[in-house]
ZAMIFI-437054 format. One record per residue: residue in three letters; x, z, y of N, C-alpha, C, O in turn. Coordinates in steps of 0.02 Angstrom, whole numbers, padded with zeros to 5 digits, always signed. Example, Ala and Ser with C-alpha at 12.3 -4.5 7.8 and 13.67 -1.06 7.14 Angstrom:
ala+00660+00390-00284+00615+00390-00225+00660+00390-00165+00712+00423-00166 ser+00642+00354-00112+00684+00357-00053+00645+00394+00002+00670+00402+00057 
This chain:
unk-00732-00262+00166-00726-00235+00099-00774-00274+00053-00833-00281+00067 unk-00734-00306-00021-00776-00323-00040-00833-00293-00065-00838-00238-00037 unk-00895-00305-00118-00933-00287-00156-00906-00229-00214-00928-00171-00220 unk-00861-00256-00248-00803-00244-00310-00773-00176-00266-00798-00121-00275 unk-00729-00184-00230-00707-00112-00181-00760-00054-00143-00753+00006-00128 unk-00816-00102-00135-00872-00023-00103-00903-00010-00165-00933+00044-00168 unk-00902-00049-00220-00938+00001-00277-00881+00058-00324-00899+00107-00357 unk-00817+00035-00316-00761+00081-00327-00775+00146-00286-00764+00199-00316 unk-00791+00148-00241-00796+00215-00183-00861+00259-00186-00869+00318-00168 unk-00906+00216-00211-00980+00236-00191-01003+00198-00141-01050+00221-00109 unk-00979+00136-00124-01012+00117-00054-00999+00123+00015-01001+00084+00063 unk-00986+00184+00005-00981+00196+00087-00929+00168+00122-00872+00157+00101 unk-00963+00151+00204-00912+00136+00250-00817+00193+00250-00799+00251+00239 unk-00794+00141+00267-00731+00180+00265-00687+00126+00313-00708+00071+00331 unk-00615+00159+00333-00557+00123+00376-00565+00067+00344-00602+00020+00360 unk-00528+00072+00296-00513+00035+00230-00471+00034+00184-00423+00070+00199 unk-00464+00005+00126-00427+00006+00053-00370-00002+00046-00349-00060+00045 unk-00317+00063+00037-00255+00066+00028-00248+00068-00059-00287+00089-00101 unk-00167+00031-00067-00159+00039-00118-00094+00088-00099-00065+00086-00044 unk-00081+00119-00139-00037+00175-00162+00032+00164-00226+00019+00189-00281 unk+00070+00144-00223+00117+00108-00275+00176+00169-00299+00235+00167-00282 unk+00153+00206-00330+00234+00245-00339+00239+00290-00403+00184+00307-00425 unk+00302+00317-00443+00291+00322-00507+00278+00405-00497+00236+00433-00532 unk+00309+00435-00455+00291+00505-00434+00199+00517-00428+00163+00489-00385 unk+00179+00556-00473+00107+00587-00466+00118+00628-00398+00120+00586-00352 unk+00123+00667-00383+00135+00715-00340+00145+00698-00275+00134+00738-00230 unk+00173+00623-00264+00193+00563-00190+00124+00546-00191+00091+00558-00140 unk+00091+00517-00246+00039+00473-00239-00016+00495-00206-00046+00466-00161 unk-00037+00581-00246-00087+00635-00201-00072+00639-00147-00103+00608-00104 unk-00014+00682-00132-00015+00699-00060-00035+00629-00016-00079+00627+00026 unk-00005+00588-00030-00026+00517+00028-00091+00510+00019-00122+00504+00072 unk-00145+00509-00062-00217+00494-00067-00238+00555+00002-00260+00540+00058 unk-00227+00617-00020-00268+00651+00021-00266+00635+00087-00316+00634+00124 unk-00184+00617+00111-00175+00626+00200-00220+00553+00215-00251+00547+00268 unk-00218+00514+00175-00274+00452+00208-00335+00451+00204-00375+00433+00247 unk-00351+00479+00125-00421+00517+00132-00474+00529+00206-00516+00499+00239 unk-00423+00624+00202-00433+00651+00257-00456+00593+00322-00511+00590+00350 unk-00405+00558+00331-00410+00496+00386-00471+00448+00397-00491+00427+00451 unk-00499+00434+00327-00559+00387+00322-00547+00336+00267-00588+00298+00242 unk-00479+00342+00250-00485+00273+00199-00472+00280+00127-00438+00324+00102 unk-00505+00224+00094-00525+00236+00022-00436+00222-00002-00396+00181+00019 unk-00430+00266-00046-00377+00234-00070-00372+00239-00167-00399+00279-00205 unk-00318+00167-00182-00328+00159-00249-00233+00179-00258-00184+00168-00222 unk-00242+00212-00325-00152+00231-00336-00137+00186-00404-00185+00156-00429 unk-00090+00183-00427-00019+00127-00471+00038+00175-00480+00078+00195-00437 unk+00034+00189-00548+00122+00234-00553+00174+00159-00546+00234+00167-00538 unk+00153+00113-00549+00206+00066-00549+00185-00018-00513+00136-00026-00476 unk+00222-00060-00529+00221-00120-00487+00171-00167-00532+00129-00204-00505 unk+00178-00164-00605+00155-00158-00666+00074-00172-00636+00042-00217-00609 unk+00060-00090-00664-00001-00078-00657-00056-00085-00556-00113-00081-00534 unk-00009-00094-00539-00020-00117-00452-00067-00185-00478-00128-00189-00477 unk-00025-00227-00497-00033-00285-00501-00096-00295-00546-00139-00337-00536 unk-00095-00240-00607-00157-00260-00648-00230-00232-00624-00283-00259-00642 unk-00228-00179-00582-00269-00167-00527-00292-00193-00482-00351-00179-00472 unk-00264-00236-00441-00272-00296-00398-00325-00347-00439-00381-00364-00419 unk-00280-00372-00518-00321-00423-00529-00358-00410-00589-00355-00451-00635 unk-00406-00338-00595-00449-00334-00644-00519-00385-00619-00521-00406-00561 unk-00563-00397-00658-00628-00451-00657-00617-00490-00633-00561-00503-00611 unk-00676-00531-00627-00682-00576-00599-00647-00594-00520-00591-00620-00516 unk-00677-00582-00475-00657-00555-00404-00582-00517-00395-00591-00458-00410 unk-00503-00530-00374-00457-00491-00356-00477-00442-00294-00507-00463-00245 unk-00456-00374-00301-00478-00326-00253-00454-00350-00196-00405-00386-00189 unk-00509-00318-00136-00498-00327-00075-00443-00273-00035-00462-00215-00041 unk-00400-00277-00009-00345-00237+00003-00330-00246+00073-00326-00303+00098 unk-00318-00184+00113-00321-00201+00174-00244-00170+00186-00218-00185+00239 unk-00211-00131+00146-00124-00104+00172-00121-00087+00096-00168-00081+00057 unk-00046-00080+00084-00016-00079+00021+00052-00042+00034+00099-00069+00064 unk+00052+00025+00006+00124+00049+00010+00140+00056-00063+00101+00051-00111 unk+00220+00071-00060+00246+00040-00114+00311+00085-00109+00343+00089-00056 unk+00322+00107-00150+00390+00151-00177+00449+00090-00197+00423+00036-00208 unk+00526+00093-00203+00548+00053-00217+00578+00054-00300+00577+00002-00333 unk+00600+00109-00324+00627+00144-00380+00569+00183-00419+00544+00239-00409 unk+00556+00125-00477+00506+00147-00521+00501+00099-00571+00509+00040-00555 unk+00486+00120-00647+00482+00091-00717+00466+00031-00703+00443+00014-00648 unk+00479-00013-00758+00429-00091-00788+00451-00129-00709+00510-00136-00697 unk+00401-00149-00662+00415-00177-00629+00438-00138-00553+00396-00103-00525 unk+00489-00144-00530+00508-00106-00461+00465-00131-00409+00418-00169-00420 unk+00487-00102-00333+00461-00085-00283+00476-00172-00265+00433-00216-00261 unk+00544-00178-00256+00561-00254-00255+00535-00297-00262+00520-00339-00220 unk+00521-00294-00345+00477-00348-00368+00411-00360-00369+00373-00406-00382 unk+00409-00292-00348+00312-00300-00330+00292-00325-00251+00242-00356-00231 unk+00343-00304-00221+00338-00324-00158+00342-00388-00157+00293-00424-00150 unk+00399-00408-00165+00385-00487-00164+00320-00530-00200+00286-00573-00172 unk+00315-00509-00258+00230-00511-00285+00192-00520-00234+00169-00577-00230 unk+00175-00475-00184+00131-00461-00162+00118-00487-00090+00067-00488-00056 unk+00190-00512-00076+00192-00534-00016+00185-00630-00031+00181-00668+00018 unk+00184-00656-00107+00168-00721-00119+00111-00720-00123+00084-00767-00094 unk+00070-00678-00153-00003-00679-00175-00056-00654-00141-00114-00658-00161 unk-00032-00613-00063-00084-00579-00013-00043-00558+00043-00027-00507+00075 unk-00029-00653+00039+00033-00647+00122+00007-00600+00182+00050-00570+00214 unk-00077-00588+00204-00116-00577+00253-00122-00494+00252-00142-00468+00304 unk-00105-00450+00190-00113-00388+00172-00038-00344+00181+00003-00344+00135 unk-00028-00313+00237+00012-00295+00260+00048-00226+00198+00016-00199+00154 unk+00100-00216+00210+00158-00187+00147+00186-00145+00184+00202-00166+00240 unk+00200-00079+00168+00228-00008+00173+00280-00001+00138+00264-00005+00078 unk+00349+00010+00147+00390+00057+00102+00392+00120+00099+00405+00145+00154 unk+00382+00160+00054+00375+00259+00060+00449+00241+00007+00443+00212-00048 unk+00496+00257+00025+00568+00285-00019+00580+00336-00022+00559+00364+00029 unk+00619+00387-00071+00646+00436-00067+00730+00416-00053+00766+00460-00031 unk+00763+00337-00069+00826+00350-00066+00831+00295-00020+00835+00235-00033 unk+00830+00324+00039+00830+00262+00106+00906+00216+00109+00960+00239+00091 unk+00897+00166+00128+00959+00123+00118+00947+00060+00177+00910+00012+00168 unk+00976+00069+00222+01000+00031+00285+00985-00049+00277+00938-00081+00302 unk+01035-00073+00238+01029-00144+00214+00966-00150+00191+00931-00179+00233 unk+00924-00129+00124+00880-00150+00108+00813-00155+00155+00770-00200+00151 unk+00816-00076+00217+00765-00073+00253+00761-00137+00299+00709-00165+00316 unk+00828-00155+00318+00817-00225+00359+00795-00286+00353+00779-00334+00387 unk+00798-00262+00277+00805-00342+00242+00728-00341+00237+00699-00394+00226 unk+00695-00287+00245+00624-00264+00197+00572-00297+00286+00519-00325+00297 unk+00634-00268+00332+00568-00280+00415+00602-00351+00398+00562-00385+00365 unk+00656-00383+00409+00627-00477+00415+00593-00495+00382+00554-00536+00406 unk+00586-00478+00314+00533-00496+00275+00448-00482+00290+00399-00496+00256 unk+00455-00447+00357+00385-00440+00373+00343-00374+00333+00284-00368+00320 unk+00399-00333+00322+00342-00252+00308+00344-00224+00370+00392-00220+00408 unk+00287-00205+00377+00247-00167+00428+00309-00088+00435+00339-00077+00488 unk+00316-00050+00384+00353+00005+00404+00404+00032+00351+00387+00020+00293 unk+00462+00065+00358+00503+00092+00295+00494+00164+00315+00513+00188+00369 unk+00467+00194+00269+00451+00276+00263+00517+00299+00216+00551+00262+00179 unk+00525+00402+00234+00568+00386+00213+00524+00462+00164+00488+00494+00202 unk+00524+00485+00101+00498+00520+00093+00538+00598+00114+00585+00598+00153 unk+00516+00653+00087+00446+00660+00090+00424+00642+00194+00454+00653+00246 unk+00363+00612+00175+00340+00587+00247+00294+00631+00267+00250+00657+00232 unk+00306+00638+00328+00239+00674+00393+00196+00643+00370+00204+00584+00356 unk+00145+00671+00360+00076+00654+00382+00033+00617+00454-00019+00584+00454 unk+00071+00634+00506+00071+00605+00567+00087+00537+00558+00055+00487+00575 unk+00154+00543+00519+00201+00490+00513+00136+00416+00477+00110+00366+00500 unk+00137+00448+00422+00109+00410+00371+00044+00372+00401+00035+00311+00398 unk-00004+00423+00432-00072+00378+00455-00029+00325+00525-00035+00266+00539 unk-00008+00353+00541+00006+00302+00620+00052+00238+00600+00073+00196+00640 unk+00064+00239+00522+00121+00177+00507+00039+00148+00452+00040+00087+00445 unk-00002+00169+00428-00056+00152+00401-00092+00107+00452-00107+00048+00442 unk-00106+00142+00506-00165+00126+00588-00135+00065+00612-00171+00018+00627 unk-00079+00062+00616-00042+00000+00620-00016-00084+00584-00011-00143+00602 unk-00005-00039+00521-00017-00110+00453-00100-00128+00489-00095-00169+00534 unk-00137-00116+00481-00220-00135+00478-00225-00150+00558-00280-00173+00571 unk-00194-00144+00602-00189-00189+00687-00164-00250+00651-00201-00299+00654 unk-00115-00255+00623-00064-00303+00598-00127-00360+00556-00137-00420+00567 unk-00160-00317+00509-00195-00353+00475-00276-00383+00513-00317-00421+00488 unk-00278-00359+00561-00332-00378+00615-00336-00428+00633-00383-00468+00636 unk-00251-00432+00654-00235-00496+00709-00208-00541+00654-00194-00592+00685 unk-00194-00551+00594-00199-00601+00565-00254-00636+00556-00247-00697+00558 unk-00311-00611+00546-00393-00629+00537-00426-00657+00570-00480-00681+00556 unk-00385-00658+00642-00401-00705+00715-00372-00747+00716-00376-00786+00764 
């Protein structure tokens, strides 16, 4: 974690820094708390938009260790942020949380190398063990 991300938190040790991408307030909590609860800091984005301007406020772009992402939402979509995100922090593993699951796109979403397609509303079980996993994913890239 960088400097820039432990002074966002207070410092403290944690899993590590999820971003949260979705236009629903109400998706975004419930997931802050269930990872919370878990250990990890997390930052939220009603959109792909503001994801992105979060990432690259100051000097330093935030340090990001998993990134979930809604697909259907204002200004910039789930789509287009994803792909964003997968040019600009190939090494930072990507979550889909959907409410309107769709076969084709989910396939298209694992060759492309996302870690998991959630389907909402999601378990809590569900959610940390597809979280615990992006960040194995992001381990073994680092080696």
């Amino acid at each position: 974690m960088t400097e820039k991300t432990a002074a966002m938190f207070g410092g403290g040790t944690s899993n590590g820094c999820v971003l949260i991408v979705d236009d629903e307030a109400d998706v975004r909590k419930v997931v802050r708390m269930t990872l919370e609860k878990a250990g990890y800091n997390v930052l939220e984005a009603e959109d792909g938009e503001k994801a992105i301007q979060k990432i690259n406020e100051g000097e330093n772009p935030l340090t990001l260790d998993v990134i979930i992402s809604d697909i259907r939402m204002p200004k910039i979509n789930g789509v287009e942020a994803i792909n964003y995100f997968q040019q600009q922090w190939p090494r930072v593993p990507l979550i889909v949380l959907t409410g309107f699951p769709d076969l084709d796109m989910a396939t298209s979403f694992m060759k492309k190398g996302i870690v998991d397609y959630l389907v909402k509303p999601v378990e809590a079980e569900k959610l940390r063990a597809s979280v615990a996993k992006a960040m194995e994913q992001r381990e073994i890239h680092r080696l």
